[in-house]
C-alpha positions as CSV (number, residue, x, y, z in Angstrom):
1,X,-20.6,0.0,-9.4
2,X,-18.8,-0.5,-12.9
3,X,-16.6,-3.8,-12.6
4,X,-13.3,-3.8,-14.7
5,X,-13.1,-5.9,-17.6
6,X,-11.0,-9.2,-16.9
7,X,-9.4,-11.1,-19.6
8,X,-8.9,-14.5,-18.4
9,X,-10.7,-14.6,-14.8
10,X,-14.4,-14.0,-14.0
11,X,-14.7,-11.4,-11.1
12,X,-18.0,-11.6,-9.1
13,X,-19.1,-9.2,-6.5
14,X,-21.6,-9.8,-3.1
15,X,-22.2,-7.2,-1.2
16,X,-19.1,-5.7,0.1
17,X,-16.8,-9.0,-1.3
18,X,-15.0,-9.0,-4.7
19,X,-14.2,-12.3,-5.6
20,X,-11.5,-13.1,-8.4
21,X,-11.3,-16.4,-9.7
22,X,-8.5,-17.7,-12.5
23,X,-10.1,-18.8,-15.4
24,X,-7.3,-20.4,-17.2
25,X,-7.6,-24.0,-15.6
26,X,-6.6,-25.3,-19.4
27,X,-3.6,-24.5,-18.3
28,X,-3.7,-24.8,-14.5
29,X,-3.9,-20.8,-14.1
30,X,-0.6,-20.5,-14.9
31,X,0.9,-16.5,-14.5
32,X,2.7,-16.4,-17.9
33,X,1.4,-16.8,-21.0
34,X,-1.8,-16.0,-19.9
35,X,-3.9,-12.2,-19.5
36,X,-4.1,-13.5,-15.4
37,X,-1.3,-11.0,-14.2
38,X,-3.5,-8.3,-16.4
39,X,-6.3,-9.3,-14.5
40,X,-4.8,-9.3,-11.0
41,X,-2.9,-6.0,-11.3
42,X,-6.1,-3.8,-13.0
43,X,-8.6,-5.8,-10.0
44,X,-6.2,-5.0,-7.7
45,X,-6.6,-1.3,-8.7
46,X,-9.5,-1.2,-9.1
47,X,-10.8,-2.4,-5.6
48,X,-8.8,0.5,-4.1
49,X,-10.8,3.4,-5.9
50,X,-13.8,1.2,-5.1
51,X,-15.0,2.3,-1.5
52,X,-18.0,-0.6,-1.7
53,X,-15.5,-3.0,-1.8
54,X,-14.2,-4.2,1.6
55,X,-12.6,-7.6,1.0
56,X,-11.0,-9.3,-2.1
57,X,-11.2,-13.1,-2.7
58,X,-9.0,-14.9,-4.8
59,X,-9.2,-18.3,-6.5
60,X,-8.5,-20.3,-9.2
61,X,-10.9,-22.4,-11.2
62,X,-10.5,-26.0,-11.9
63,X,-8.1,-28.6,-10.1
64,X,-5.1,-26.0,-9.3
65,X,-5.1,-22.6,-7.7
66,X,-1.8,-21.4,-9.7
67,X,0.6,-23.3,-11.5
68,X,2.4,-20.3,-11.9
69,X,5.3,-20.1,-14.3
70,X,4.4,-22.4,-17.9
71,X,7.1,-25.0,-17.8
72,X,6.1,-25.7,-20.9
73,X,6.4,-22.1,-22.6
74,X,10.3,-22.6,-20.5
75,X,11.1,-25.6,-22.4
76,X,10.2,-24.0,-25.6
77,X,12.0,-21.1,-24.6
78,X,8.9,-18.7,-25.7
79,X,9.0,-15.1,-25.0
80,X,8.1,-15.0,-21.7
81,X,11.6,-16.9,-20.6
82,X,13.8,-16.0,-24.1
83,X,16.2,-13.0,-24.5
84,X,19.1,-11.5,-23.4
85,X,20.2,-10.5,-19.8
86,X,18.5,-7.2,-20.2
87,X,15.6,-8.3,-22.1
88,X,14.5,-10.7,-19.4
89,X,15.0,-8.8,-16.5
90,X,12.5,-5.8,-18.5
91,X,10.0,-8.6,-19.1
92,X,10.1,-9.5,-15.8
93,X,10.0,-5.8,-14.4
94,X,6.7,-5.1,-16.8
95,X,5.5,-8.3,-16.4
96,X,5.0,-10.6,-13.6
97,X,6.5,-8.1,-10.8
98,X,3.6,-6.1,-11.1
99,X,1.5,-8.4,-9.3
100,X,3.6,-8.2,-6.3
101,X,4.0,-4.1,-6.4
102,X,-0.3,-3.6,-6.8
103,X,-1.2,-6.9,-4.0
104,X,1.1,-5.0,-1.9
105,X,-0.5,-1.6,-2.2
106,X,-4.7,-2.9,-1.8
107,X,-6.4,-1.2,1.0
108,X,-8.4,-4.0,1.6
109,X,-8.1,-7.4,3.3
110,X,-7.0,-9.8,0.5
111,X,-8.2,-13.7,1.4
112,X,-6.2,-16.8,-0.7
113,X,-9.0,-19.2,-1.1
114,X,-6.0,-22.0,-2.4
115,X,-8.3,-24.9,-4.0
116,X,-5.8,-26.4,-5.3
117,X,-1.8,-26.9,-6.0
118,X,0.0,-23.3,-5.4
119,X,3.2,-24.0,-7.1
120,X,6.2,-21.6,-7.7
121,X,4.8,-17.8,-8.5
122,X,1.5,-19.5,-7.9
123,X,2.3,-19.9,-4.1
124,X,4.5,-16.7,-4.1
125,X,1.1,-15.2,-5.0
126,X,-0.9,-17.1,-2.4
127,X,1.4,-15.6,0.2
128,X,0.7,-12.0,-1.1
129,X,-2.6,-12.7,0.7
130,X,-3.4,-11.8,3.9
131,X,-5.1,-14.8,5.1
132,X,-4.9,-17.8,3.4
133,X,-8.0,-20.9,3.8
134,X,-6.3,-23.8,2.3
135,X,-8.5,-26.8,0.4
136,X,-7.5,-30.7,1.6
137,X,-6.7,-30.4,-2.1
138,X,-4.2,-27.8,-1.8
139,X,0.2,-28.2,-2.2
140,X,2.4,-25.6,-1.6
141,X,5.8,-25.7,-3.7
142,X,8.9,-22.7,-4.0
143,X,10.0,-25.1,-6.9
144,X,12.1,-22.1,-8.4
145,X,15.6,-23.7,-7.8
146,X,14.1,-27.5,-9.4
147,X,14.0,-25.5,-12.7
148,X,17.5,-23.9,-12.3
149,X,16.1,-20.2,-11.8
150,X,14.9,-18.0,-8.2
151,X,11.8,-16.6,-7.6
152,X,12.1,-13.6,-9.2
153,X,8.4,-12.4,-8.7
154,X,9.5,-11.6,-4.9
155,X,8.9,-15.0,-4.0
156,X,11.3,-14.9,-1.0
157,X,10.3,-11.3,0.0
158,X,7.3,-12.5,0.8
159,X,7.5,-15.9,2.4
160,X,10.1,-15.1,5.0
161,X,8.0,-12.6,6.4
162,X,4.9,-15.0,6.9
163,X,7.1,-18.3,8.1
164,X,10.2,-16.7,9.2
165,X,14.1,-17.4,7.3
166,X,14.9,-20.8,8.3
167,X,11.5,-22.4,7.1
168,X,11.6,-20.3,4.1
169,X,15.4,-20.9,3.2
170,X,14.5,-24.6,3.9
171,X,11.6,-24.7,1.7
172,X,13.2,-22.9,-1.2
173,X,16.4,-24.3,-0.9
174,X,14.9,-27.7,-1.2
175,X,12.2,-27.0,-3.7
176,X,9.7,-29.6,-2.1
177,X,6.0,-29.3,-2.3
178,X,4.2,-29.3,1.0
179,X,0.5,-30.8,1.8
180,X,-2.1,-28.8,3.2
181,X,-1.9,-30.0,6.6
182,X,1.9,-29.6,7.0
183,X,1.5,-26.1,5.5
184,X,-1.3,-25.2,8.3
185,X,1.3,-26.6,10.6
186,X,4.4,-24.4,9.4
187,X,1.7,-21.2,9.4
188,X,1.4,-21.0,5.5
189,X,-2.3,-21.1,6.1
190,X,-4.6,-20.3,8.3
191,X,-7.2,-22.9,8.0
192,X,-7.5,-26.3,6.1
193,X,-10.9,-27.4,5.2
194,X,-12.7,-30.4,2.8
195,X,-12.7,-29.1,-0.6
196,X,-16.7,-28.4,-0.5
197,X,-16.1,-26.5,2.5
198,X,-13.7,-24.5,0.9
199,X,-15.8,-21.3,-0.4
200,X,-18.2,-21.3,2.2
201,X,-16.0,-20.9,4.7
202,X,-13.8,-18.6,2.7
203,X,-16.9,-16.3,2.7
204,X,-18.0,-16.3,6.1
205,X,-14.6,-15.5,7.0
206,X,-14.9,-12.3,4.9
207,X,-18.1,-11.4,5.5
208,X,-17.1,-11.3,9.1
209,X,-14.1,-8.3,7.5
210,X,-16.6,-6.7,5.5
211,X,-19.1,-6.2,8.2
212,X,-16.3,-3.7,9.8
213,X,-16.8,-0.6,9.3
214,X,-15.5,0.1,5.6
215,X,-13.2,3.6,6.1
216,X,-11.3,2.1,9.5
217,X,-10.9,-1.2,7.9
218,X,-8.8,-0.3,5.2
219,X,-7.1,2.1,8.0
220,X,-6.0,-0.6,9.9
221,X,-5.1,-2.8,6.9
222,X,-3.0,0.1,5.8
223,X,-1.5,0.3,9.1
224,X,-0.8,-3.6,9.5
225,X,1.4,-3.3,6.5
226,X,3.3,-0.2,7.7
227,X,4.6,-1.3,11.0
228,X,6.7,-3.6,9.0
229,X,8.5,-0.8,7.8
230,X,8.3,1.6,10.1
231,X,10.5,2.1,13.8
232,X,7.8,2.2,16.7
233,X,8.1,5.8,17.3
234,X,7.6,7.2,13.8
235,X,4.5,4.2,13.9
236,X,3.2,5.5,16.8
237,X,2.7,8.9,15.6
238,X,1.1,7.7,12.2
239,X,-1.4,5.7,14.3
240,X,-2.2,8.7,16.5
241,X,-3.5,10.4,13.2
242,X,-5.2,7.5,11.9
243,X,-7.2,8.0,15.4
244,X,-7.9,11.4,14.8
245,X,-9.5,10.6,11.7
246,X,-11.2,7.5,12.8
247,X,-13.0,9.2,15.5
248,X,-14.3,11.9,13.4
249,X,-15.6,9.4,11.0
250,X,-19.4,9.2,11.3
251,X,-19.0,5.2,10.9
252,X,-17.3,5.4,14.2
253,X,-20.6,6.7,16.5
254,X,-22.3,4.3,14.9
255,X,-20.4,1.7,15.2
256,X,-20.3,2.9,19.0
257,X,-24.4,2.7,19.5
258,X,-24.2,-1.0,17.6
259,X,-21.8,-2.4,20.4
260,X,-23.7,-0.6,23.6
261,X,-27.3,-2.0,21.9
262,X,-26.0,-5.5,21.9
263,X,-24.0,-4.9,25.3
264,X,-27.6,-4.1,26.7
265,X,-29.3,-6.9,25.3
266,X,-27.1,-9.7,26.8
């Protein structure tokens, strides 16, 4: 298994889990400025032509998970935030956006391992995970509107979907920054654990995914993002093919023989 080349992060792989942490903790793994939204989009592609890859990790190294936007590159009104109407909304198109477009598309489960502050496009990314395991450490901000611009990396797409419109309007509206606990409370994340904890149990939650079997996991995961699209009817038909396939899938007899062994032994 060749691994593509990241810039900025380090990508590790054990046994069936790609892990991809930030590397840019110099500046709190901020999005822009850095090669990180490189690194996410071509990992992101990469793990879908990858068929020994069944789960995808992401983290950020040092104290935060993802700053997100450089408030510092805004101040100074560097490239990434300079320009005309048009030029902008190109950057932002070819830029940041992408990361949103490719998380959407992965096959497999993605799992937020948040170590830190998720701020702005940082916690817009977060919630592009499908499951997110939240350090003690963690704070969760849509702080968009404090700097006089919206999320414009889908940011609201996203968060409504996971906490429903009120919270999200609230916590965008109001651009205040959330602890861990409250965010486990609100359904933000899934678990909150001591910031030791953190990776440990982020891995024995996806070693537990990536012990399905590999060809009906990314099935269902495909499905799971399709019924959100999709009326029940046209759904239903889609999963009747998807069953089809499954049960001509070799993985599936075996997966059959694995649960009547260990119904017999108990």
């Amino acid at each position: 298994m060749s691994l593509p080349q990241t810039r900025e992060s380090i990508l590790t792989v054990d046994g069936r889990i790609a892990t991809l942490t930030m590397d840019r903790h110099d500046v709190r793994n901020a999005l822009t400025g850095t090669g990180l939204i490189d690194d996410i989009v071509d990992v992101a592609s990469w793990v879908n032509l990858c068929d020994d890859i069944s789960v995808l990790v992401i983290t950020g190294a040092g104290s935060a998970f993802s700053a997100g936007g450089n408030i510092k590159d805004m101040a100074e009104r560097k490239a990434d935030f300079a320009g005309t109407v048009a030029e902008v909304e190109v950057r932002y198109r070819r830029g940041i956006q992408r990361i949103p477009l490719s998380l959407q598309q992965v096959e497999v489960p993605i799992i937020a391992a948040v170590n830190g502050p998720a701020i702005g496009a940082g916690f817009d990314l977060a919630n592009m995970a499908d499951v997110r395991i939240a350090s003690t450490r963690a704070k969760f901000g849509e702080t968009f509107l404090n700097l006089g611009i919206i999320p414009g990396d889908g940011g609201a797409w996203f968060m409504q979907r996971l906490i429903g419109y009120q919270q999200a309007f609230e916590m965008t509206l109001s651009g205040r920054i959330v602890e861990a606990q409250e965010a486990k409370e609100m359904g933000i994340v899934l678990e909150v654990v001591e910031p030791d904890a953190l990776m440990p149990r982020v891995q024995e939650i996806a070693t537990r995914y990536a012990q399905q079997p590999p060809r009906a996991l990314r099935q269902t995961k495909r499905l799971m993002k399709m019924a959100q699209r999709m009326e029940l009817k046209d759904f239903l038909d889609l999963c009747a093919t998807f069953q089809g396939m499954c049960h001509n899938e070799p993985e599936h007899m075996e997966a059959v023989q694995r649960v009547m062994a260990a119904t017999v032994k108990h």
